[in-house]
N, C-alpha and C positions, 0 to 999 in steps of 0.2 A: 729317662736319663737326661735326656736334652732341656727337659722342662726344670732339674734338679739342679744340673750345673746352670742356666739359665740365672735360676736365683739366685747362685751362688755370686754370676760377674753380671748383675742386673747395671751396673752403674755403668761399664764398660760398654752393654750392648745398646744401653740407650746410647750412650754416644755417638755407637757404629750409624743407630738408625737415624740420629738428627744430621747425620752426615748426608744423607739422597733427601731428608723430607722440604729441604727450602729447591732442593732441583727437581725434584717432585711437583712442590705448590707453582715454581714457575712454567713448566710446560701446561699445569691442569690449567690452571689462569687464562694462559697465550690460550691454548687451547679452548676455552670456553669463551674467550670473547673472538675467537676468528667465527668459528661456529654462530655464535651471536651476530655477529657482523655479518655472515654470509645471510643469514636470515632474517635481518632486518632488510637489506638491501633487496634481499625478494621481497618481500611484503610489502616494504614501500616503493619499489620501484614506478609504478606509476604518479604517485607523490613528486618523487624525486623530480622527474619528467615537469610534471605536469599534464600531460598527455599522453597518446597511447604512442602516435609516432609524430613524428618532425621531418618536414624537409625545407630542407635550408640549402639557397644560394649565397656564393659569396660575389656576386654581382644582379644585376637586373635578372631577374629571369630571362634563358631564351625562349623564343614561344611555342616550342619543341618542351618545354620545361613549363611553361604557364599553362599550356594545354592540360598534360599531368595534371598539374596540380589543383586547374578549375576541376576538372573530372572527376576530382574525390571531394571537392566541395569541400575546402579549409573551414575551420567552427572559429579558427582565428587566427590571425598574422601579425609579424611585425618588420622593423629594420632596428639594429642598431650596429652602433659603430661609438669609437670611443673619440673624446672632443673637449672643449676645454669649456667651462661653465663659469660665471658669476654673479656673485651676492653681491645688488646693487647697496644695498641697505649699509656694509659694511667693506665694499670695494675688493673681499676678496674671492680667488679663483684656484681652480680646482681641474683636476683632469678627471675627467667621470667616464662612464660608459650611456649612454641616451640608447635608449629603448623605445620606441615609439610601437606602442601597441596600438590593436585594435581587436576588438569581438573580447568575449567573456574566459578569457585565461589567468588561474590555470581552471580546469575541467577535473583534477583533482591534487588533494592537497588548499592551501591556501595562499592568501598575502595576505601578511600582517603588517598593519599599518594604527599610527594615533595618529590620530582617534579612528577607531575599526568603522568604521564606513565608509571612509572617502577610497577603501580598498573599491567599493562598487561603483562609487559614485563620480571618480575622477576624469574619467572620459565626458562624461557630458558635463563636469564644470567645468570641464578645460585645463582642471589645475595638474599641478605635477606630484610625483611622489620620490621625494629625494630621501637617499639614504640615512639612519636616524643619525650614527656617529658623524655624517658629515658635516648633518644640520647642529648636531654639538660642537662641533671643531669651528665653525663659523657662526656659532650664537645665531643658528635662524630658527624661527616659528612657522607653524602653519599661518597661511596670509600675508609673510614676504613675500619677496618678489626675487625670482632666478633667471637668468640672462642666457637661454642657450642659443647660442650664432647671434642674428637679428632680432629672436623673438624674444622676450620676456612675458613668463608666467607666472601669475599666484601660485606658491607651496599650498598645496592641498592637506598634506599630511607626512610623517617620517613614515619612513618605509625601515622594519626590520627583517622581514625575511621575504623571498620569492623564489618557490621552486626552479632549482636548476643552476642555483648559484651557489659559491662557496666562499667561505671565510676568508684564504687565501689570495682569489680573483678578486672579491670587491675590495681587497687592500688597498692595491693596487687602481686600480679605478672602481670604485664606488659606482652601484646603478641608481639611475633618474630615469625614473617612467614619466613618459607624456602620451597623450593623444596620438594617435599614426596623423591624424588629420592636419598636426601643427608643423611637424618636419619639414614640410618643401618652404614655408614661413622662416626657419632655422637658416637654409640659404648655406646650409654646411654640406650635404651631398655633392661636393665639386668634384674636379675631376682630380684623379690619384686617390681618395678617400675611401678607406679601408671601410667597408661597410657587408650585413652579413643579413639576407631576409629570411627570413622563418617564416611559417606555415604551421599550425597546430590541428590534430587532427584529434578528435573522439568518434571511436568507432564502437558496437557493440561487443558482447565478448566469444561471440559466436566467430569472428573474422580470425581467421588465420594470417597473423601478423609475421611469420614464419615465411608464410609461402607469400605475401605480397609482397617483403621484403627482398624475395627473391628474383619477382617476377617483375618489379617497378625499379630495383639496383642498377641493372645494364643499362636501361633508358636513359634513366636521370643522370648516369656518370656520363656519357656522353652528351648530354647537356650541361656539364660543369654542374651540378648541382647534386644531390648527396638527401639520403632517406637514413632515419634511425627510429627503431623501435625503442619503447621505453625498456626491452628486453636484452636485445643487444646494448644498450647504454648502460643497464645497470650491470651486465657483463664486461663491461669495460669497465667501470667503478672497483666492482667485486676484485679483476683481476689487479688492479691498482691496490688495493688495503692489501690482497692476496700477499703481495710482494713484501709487504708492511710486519704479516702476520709470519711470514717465512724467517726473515729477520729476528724477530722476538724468538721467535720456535726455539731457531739455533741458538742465539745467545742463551735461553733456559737451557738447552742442550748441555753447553757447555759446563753452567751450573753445574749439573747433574753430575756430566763427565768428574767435575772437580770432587764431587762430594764419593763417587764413585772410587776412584783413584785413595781417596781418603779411608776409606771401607778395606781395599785389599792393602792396602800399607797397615792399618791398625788388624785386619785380621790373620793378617804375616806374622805379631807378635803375637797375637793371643796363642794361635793355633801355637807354636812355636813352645809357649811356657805349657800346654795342655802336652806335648808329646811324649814327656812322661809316664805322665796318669794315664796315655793311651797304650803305650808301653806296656804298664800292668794291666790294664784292660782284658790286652791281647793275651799276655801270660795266662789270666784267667778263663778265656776261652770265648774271644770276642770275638767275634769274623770280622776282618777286613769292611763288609759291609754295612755291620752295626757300628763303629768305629766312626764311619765316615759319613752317616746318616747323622748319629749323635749333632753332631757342628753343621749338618746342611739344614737338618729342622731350624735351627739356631736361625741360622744366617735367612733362610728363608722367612720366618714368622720376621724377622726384624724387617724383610724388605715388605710385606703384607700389611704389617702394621706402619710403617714408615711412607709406604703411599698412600693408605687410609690416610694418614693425619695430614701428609702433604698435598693431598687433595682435597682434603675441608679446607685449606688453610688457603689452597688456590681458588678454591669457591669464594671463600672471604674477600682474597684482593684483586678478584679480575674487574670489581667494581671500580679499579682504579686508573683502568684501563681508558675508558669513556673521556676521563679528567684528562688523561696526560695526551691524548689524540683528541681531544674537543677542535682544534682548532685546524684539523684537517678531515672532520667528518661533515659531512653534507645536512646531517640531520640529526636527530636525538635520538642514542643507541636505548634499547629497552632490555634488559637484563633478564634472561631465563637461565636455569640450572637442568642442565640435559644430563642423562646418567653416560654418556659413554665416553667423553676426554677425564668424566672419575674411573671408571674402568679401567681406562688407558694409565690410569694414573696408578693402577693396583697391581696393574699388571707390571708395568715398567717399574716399579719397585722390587718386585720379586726378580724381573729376569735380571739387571741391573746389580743387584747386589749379591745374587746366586753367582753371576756369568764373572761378576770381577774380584769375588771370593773364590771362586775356583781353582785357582792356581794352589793358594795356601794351605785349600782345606784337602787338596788333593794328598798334599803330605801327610793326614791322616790314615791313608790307604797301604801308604808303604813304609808307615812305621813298623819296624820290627821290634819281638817282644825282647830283643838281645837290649834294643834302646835303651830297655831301662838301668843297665849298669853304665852306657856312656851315651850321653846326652851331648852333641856337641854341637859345630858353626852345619859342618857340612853331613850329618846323622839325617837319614830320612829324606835325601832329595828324589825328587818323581821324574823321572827318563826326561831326557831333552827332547826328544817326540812328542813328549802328552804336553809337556811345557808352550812349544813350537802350535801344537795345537788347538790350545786355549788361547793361545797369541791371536791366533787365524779366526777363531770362531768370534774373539769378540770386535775385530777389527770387518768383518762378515756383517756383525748385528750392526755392530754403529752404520757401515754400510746403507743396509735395508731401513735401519731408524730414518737416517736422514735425505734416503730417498722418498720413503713416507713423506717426510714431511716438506720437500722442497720438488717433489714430483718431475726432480730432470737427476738422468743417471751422471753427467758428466760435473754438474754440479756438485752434486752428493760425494761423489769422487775426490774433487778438487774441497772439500769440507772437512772430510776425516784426514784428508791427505797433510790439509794444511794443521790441522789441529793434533795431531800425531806429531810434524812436523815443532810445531807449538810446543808441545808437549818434552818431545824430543832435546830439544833447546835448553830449556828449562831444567831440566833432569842433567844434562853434559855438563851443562856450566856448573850443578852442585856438586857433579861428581869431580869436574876439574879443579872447583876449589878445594875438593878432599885432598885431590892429590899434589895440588900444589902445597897446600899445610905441609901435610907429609914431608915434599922433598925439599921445602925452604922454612921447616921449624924453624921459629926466633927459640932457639935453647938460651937465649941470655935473658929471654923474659923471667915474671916474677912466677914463682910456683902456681898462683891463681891462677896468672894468666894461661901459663904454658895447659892447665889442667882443663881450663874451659873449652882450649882449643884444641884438644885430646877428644875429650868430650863427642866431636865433632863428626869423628869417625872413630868410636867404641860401639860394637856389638851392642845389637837392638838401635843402632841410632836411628833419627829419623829426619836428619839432614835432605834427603831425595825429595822426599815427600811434602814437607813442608816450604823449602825453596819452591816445588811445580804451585803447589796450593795458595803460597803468599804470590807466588812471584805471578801467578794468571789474573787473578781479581787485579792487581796494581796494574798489569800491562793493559788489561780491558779500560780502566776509569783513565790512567795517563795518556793511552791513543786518540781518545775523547777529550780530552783537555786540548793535545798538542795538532791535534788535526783541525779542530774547534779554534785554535789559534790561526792557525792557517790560514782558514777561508777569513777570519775579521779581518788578518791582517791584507788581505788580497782588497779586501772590500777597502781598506786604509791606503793603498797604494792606488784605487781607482780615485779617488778621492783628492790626490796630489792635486797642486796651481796648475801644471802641466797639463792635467783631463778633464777633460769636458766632462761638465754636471746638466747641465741644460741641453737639450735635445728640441730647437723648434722644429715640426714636421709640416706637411700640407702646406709648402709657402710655394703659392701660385707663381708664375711668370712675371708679373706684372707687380706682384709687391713684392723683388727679391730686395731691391736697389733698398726699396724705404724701410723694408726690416732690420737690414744692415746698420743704416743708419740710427735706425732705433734703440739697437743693439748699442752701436759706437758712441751714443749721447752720451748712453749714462756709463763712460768710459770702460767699456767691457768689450772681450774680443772676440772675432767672430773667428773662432777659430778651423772650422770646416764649412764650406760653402760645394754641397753633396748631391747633383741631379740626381733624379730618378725618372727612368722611365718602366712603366707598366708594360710584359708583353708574355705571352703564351708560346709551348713550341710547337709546331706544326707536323714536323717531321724527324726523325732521327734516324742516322745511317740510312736515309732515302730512302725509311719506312714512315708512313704519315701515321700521327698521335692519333686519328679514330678506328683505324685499321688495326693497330697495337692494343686500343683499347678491347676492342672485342675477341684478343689473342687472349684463350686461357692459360697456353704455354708457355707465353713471354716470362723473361726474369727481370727487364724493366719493374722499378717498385710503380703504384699507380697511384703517387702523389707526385711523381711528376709527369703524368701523364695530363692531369687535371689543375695542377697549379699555375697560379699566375706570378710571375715572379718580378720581382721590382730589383731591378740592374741599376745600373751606373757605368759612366763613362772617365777614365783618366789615364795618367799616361806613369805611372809608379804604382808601387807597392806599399802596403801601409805597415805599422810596424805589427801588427796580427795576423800579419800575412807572409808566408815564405814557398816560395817555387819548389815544386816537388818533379816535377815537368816539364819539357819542352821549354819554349823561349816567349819569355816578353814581350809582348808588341806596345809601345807608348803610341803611339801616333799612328794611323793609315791613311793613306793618300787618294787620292779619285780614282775609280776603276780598279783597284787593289783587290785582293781577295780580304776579307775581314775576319782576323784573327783574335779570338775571343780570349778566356780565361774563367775555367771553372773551378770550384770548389774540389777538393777531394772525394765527399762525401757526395757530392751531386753526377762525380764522375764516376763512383759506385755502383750508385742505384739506377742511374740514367746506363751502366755498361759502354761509357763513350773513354776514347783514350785521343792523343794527340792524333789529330790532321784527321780524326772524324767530320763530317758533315753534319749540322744540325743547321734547323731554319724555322725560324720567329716570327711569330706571326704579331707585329709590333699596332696595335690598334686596324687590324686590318690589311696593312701592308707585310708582307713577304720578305723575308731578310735574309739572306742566305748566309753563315758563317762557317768556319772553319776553327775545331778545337785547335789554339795554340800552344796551350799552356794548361797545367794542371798545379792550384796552390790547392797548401794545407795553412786552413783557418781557425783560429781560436778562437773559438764563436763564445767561451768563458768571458770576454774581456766585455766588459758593457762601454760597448761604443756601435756604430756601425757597417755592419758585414755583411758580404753581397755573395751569392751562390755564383753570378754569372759578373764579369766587369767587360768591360769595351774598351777596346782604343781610343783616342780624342780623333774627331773627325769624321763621327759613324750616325753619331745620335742627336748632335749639337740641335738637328731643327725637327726631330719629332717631340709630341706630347709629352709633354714631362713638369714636373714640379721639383721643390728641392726641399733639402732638410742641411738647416744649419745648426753648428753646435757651439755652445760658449762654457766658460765658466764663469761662477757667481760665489764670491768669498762668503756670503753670509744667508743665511734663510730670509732677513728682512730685504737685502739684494735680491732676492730670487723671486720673492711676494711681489717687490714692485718691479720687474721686468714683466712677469706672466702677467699682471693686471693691468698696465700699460697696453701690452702685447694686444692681448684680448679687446681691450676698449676698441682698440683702433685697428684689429684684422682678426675678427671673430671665426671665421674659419681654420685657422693655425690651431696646433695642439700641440699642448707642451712636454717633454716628458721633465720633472726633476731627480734626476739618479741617487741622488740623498735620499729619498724618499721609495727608492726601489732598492739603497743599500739597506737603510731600518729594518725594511721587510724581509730580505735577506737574513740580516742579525738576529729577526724576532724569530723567524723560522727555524735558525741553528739552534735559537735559545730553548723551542720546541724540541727537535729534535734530541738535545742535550740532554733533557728531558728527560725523556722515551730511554736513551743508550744510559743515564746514570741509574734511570731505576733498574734496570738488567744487569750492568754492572755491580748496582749493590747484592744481585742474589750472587753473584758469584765472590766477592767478598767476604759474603757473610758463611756462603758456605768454607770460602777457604779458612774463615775463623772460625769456626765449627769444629773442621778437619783438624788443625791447628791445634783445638782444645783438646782433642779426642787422640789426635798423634802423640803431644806433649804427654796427656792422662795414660794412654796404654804404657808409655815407656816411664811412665812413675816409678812401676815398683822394680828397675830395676836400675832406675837411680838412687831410688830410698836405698837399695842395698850399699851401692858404692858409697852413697852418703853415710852412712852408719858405720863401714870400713876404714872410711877419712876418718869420723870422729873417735872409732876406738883407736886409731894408731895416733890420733892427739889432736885433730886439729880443730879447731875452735866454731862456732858457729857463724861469725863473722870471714872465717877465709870461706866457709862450705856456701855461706850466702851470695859473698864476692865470686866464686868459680860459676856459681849457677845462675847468677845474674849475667856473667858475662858470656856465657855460650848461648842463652839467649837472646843478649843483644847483638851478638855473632850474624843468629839467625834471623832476627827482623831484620836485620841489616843490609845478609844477605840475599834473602827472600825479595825487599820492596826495591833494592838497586838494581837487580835483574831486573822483575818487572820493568821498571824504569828503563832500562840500557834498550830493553828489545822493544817499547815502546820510542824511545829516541827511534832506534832503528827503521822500524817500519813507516814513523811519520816523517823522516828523514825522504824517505823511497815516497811516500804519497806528495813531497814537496816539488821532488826532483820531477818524476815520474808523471805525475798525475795533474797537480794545480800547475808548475812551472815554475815555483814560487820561492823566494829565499824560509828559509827553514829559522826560527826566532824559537826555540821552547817557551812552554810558560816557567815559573817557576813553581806554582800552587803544585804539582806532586812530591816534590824533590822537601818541599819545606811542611808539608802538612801529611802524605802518603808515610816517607821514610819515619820522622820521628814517631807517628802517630802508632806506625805498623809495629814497630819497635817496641816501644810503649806495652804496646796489649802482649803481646808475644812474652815480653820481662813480665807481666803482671799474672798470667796464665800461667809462667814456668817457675812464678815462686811459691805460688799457691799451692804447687806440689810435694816444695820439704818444708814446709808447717812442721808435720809430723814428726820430722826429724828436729828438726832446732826445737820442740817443746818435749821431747822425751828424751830417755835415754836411749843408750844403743841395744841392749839389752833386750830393753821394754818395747823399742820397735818391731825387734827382730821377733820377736816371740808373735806382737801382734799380725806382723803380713805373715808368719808362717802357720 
């Protein structure tokens, strides 16, 4: 019987099932490249590395620390630290990262370099291997000449790849391998310079990297120095894309949900126009049971067949996946088809469309056979218990789904919560503009119109469903546009005459006066003129930093047990900074107690509150402070920002260096400062913030990316649903249509009434979307960036008409039938 009636609404029930198969193909997809991802990341993990483990200081080794790490006999070492470089050949300069290697790394994996052997061979020529896009961006070849500090080297060859780097990082400073041997010739190692030594190790695979891991961690942290296995670091990787693939999950999630919602809206009518024929059914001696089986086979084989196809279809395009995260993958993803995210994907079609048919088909069960003489609005409803209960079970699943898949309970919570919530919204406002219609009818409009907006709330409509449906795909692509706006427009506000773009760092004592001057030639301002001095904490609450470190109890985090932190001294506030705590100190005096000022975040994790004791171990010497103040820093703001600052009068004669910043109107301005700079004080390094806003913009444009393709699955499902909501409610529009035309009215008023209840509905479908997308990037502006809030206009002018558009082209396509026949000839035909 199931299979009989089946054929009968084949056309209906495809529809039902295109409605889950595109939220189907987007979970298998997600799903088959996270799986993919995790397993490529195992396999190559050693690649990735290059070695099995690494330890790395971010100073000289102490010899507590060089002991270690002679005893395991390194296979190879390096230093690097990032610095400003020059192409003598063509005068220009660059902020790189210098690598100075030494011994035969990596030990697995490779370097790729043109011409492939100067990969082997560049240590004993001496030459360098600079990055290939750099060496394009400055027209250099192998056998120019590169300018790093003092030394200038022959280019040996472009370097395109070297385990352990990412797309992302060498944006931003591009790597230059040299020699370890040339570096102390660089003459850039001064003091304040941010420099990082490695150690690479290949062990056999007998070694338990597990348990030395364990047993060489305590030592080396209390030497400032730091072990990772190539194990634990692709577990840090993993859990990094993890957070990537959690994201995508949920937004196909949401797909689905829409496609889902779409299924019990359309199976609301079907079931509905069947409870007749179930009626006689019963008269004839149905049970309750076979009744309600009939329409579950139905709805189940649609959800079987509907994640079959939605999981080929996700097999198909998870290769799509690779492309659109290319530039935040480390390596080259390699594509396998595993059977169990298809599984997952057959399964979640049935339960999905069984679990959100439910409701409808339940009214199968308590049809009575009386129904079939009065068929009415409120004939056959199922107890508000069992209703109340299908509510609970599927708000239960989604539950457990998106624990599944985001593996934190409180998260999963705040997901269905908000999207319930989502949901919620969406549904209120279609039902409030019912009833606004209602109580504010224009009765002075034209017959059409008044008739399209009747329409709108007539039996079988499908006003609810189609506003959640249109109105969710438009909120998801316009919060992306106007959040997307946001950050550029932040990045355009850094940008202003007022903010510093140029950032010189490493400027010694002795060349502050003539960098200034350097500065002020080529009529440019020096707009911050920023000591710093280097120093470690020694003690906190008169407990000392190596005693803490070997507390496994402590709630101190233990990066500031082991960091070195670069301070500053002044006597105000900057404007990224505001007092959350205690009081100010500008100035302190001789013999004074010294009252500092930390970070919010640093007073966190450090557990320190106002008129705590901490004490600095400032190159050696002993410093004794007193928390005076607690700010909160917008560390967003690209300028620079200090966890710890001082008073004037504290620091003025220890070890320190400074960092000035100016601004430069133009990129040709900006070329020739750094390349001036550089000639005449090769140890500075420059930063250009234009060129860390690009990187910014290009990574949105990534990202943009990544959220429009997930955005279009839930579009296209909501024009799916859209098709499949307008289709089910055809034939009982063709009715009313055909009742218009025998009591006279022409094919042009019947076209105009139907044209216009569905530009009603695109209308008011894509302006929700839009209003609750205003809304929430409204709260991400206030809230979150700080930012003046600018909309774009690209939803408003391409979303709304567009969405309209297809909506009127869907809704006319439905009385063909009527405007080419008679009423007669219709009627006979749908019945």
């Amino acid at each position: 019987m199931a299979w009989r009636d089946a054929k009968a609404s084949k056309v209906r029930l495809l529809l039902f099932m295109a409605s889950i198969i595109l939220g189907i193909a987007a979970v298998v997809s997600i799903q088959l490249f996270s799986t993919n991802l995790k397993d490529n990341i195992q396999r190559q993990s050693k690649n990735l590395m290059g070695a099995d483990f690494i330890i790395d200081s971010k100073q000289i080794p102490t010899e507590g620390a060089q002991a270690i790490i002679d005893s395991l006999e390194p296979d190879a070492h390096e230093v690097n630290f990032v610095s400003m470089v020059a192409f003598p050949k063509n005068g220009g300069t660059k902020l790189v990262k210098v690598r100075g290697m030494e011994g035969n790394f990596p030990f697995y994996g490779t370097i790729e370099t043109q011409p492939t052997a100067v990969a082997k061979t560049y240590q004993e020529s001496g030459g360098a291997l600079v990055d290939a896009t750099l060496m394009l961006q400055f027209n250099a070849k192998p056998g120019d000449s590169i300018k790093v500090g003092e030394l200038t080297l022959p280019i040996a060859g472009a370097l395109q790849s070297i385990p352990g780097s990412s797309a992302i990082s060498t944006s931003v400073a591009p790597p230059v391998i040299i020699p370890y041997r040339f570096i102390e010739a660089t003459d850039l190692l001064q003091f304040g310079s941010r420099k990082e030594y490695q150690y690479f190790y290949k062990v056999q695979d007998t070694v338990n990297l597990t348990h030395l891991e364990d047993k060489l961690e305590p030592a080396l942290d209390l030497e400032n120095a730091d072990l990772d296995t190539h194990t634990s670091t692709t577990e840090r990787l993993g859990r990094r894309y993890d957070n990537v693939g959690k994201f995508l999950n949920l937004a196909a999630f949401i797909a689905l949900l829409l496609g889902c919602i779409g299924i019990a809206s359309s199976v609301h009518i079907y079931i509905k126009e069947k409870l007749k024929a179930i009626a006689i059914l019963k008269c004839m001696g149905a049970s309750r049971l076979q009744s309600f089986l009939i329409f579950l086979i139905q709805i189940a084989g649609i959800g079987i067949i509907g994640g079959l196809i939605g999981s080929l279809i996700g097999i198909g395009i998870q290769g799509l996946f690779p492309y659109l995260l290319k530039e935040f993958l480390p390596f080259t993803l390699e594509i396998t088809i595993m059977a169990q995210p298809i599984i997952i994907g057959v399964l979640l079609g049935v339960f999905m469309s069984v679990l959100f048919a439910l409701l409808p088909l339940l009214r199968t069960w308590y049809v009575s056979p009386l129904d079939v003489l009065r068929v009415d609005e409120k004939s056959s409803q199922e107890p508000r218990k069992v209703r109340y209960l299908v509510f609970g079970t599927i708000l239960v699943f989604l539950f457990l789904f998106s624990l599944w898949l985001i593996k934190d309970a409180l998260y999963a919570l705040a997901f269905v919560g908000g999207t319930v919530i989502t949901f919620a919204i969406l549904a209120g406002v279609a039902s409030l503009f019912i009833k606004m219609v209602k109580r504010f009818f224009p009765k002075h409009w034209s017959f059409t119109a008044r008739q399209s907006l009747l329409n709108l709330f007539r039996p079988n409509n499908q006003t609810v469903v189609l506003v959640v449906a249109i109105g969710l795909g438009t909120f998801l692509i316009s919060t992306l546009y106007f959040t997307k706006d946001i950050l550029l427009t932040k990045t355009e506000i850094e940008q202003t005459a007022k903010n510093a773009n140029i950032i010189i760092l490493d400027i010694q004592p002795e060349q502050r006066d003539s960098v200034a001057e350097s500065i002020t030639a080529k009529e440019l301002p020096v707009l911050n003129k920023i000591p710093l001095v280097t120093m470690r904490m020694h003690s906190l609450n008169g407990t000392l930093v190596n005693k803490l470190r070997q507390d496994t109890t402590r709630q101190i985090r233990g990066w500031i047990l082991n960091h070195e932190f670069r301070t500053t001294y002044r006597d105000a506030l900057t404007p990224s900074e505001e007092l959350l705590e205690g009081t100010w100190t500008p100035q302190v005096k001789e013999d004074e107690p010294v009252y500092i000022s930390i970070s919010d975040n640093l007073a966190e994790d450090a557990k320190l509150s106002v008129g705590d004791p901490v004490v600095f171990n400032v190159q050696g010497v002993l410093m004794e402070t007193i928390v005076g103040s607690v700010r909160q820093v917008d560390w967003a703001q690209m300028q620079l920002n200090f966890s710890v600052v001082f008073p004037e009068g504290v620091l003025e004669q220890a070890p320190q260096f400074n960092v000035f910043t100016t601004h430069v109107a133009d990129e040709q301005g900006s070329a020739t400062l750094q390349r001036d700079l550089v000639a005449t004080f090769p140890n500075v390094t420059i930063i250009d913030l234009r060129q860390v806003y690009s990187l910014v913009e290009d990574i949105l444009e990534q990202v943009s990316w990544v959220i429009n393709f997930m955005a279009f699955f839930s579009i296209l499902t909501g024009i799916i649903v859209l098709i499949g909501s307008v289709r089910t409610s055809k034939y009982q529009r063709i009715k009313e249509s055909v009742l218009l035309r025998t009591l006279g009215a022409k094919n042009k008023q019947i076209l105009k009434i139907s044209a216009l209840e569905y530009v009603f509905l695109g209308l008011l479908g894509s302006l929700v979307g839009i209003i609750l997308a205003l809304i929430s990037s409204l709260c991400l502006a206030l809230f979150v960036f700080n930012e003046p809030f600018v909309p774009s206009f690209i939803p408003f002018v391409v979303f709304v008409p567009g969405i309209t558009l297809l909506v009127l082209a869907i809704g006319l396509s439905n009385i063909q039938t009527v405007l080419r026949s008679s009423p007669l000839e219709v009627l006979r035909k749908e019945g």
